[in-house]
N, C-alpha and C positions, 0 to 999 in steps of 0.2 A: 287543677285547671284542666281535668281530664276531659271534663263537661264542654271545655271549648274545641273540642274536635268539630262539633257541626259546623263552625263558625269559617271554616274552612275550603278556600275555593280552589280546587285544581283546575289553573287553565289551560293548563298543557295539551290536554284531549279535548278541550274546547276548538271549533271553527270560529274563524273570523267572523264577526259580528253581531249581535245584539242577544244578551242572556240574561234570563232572569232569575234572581233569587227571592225567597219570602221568605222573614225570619217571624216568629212571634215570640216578642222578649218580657217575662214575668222576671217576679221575684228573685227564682235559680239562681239568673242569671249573673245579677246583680251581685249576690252569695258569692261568688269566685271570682270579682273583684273584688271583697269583705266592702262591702258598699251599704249604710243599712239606714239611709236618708230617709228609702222611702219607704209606707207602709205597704203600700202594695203598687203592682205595675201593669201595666197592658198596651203594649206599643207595637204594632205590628212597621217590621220594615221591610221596605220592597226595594231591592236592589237590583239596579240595572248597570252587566255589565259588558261595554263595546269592547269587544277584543279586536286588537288592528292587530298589521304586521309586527310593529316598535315599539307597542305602549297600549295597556287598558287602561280603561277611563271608567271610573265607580261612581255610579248617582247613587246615593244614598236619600231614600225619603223616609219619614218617621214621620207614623199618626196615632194618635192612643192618647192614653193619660197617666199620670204616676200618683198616687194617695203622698199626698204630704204633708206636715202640719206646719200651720199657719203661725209665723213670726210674731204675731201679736198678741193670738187670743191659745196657741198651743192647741185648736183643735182643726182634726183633721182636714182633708177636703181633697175631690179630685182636682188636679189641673193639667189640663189640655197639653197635649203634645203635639206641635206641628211644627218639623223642620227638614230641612235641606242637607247636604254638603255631597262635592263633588271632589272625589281624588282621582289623580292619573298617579299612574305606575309606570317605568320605565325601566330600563333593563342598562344597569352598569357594570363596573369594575366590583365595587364594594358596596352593602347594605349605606342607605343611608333615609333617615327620616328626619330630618332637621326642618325642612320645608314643609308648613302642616298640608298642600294642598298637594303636593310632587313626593312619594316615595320613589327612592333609588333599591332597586332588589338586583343582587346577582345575575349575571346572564346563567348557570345551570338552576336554578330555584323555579321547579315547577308547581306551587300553589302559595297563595296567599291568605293568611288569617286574618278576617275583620270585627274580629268581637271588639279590638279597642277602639275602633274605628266608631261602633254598633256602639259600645257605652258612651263614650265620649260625645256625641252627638245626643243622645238624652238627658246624660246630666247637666251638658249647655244649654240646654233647649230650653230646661226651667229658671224662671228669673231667680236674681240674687234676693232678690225680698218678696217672700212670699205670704201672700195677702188675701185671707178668704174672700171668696166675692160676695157673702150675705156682709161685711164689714162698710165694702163700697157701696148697696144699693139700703143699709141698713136691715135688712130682714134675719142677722144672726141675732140672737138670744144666747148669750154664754155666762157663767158665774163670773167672769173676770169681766166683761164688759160692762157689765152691770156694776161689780166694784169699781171698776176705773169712774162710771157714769157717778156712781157716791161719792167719789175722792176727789172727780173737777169741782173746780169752784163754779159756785152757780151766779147766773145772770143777775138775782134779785139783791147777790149782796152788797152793803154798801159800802162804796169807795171812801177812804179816810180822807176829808177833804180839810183844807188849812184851817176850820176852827178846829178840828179834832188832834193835830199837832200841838205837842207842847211847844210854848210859848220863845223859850228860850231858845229853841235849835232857827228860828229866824234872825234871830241875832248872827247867827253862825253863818248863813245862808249869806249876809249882808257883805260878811266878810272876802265869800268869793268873786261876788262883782265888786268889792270897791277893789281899784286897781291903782 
């Protein structure tokens, strides 16, 4: 996790008020969290952070896309990355991260690390079912879609209707309405 050195903000030598960071998070990064969802990545993050007297405040934006494959049909596809989150940091007695929006860090600790911060916000960012978009507008073409399209049953077939039941199981049928 040598690699998440950049990921690291010393605010110490920072002035009070508004700072800005730009991360560009690929593949790498992903690597040193052993993370290997997605085929490929490209998310740029812009991070703005307010340094007060008693507390920084971290906007976190993420825009990009991550290559993932699609739940259904197993083939690839980019999907859109567009998200938010906003953490305040404050300065106490002992570390604490219990609260996902409020970190508690030491009053001597001058820098903070937001790689987890930085993954964590991408890998939420993607829905739990994901679903290529040629499936929704019809325009993918895959071997599995096409076998599934073989394997439903089709409109033209025809319904087994009561003369096509054997005779007997009406007898049976009689038996559960008479009461």
């Amino acid at each position: 996790m040598k690699t998440l050195k950049d990921y690291k903000i010393q605010f110490v030598g920072l002035k009070e008020g508004e700072h800005s960071f730009d991360y560009i998070i690929n593949n790498t990064f992903f690597k040193n969290f052993e993370f290997e969802e997605f085929n490929d990545v490209d998310v740029k993050i812009d991070l703005k952070l307010i340094k007060k007297s008693t507390l920084l405040e971290l906007f976190f934006d993420a825009k990009g896309f991550v290559n993932v494959n699609c739940d259904l049909t197993n083939e690839p596809y980019n999907q859109d990355i567009k998200d938010e989150f906003k953490l305040v940091v404050k300065f106490g007695a002992e570390y604490n991260d219990e609260n996902e929006d409020i970190l508690i860090i030491p009053h001597g600790d001058y820098e903070i690390n937001v790689a987890q911060y930085i993954y964590e916000l991408i890998v939420l960012a993607v829905p739990a079912k994901r679903v290529h978009p040629g499936i929704e507008d019809g325009t993918l073409k895959s071997e599995i879609l096409s076998k599934l399209e073989e394997l439903s049953p089709k409109e033209g077939t025809k319904d087994k209707t009561s003369e096509d039941i054997d005779p007997r199981w009406n007898n049976l049928k009689k038996l559960l309405t008479d009461k």
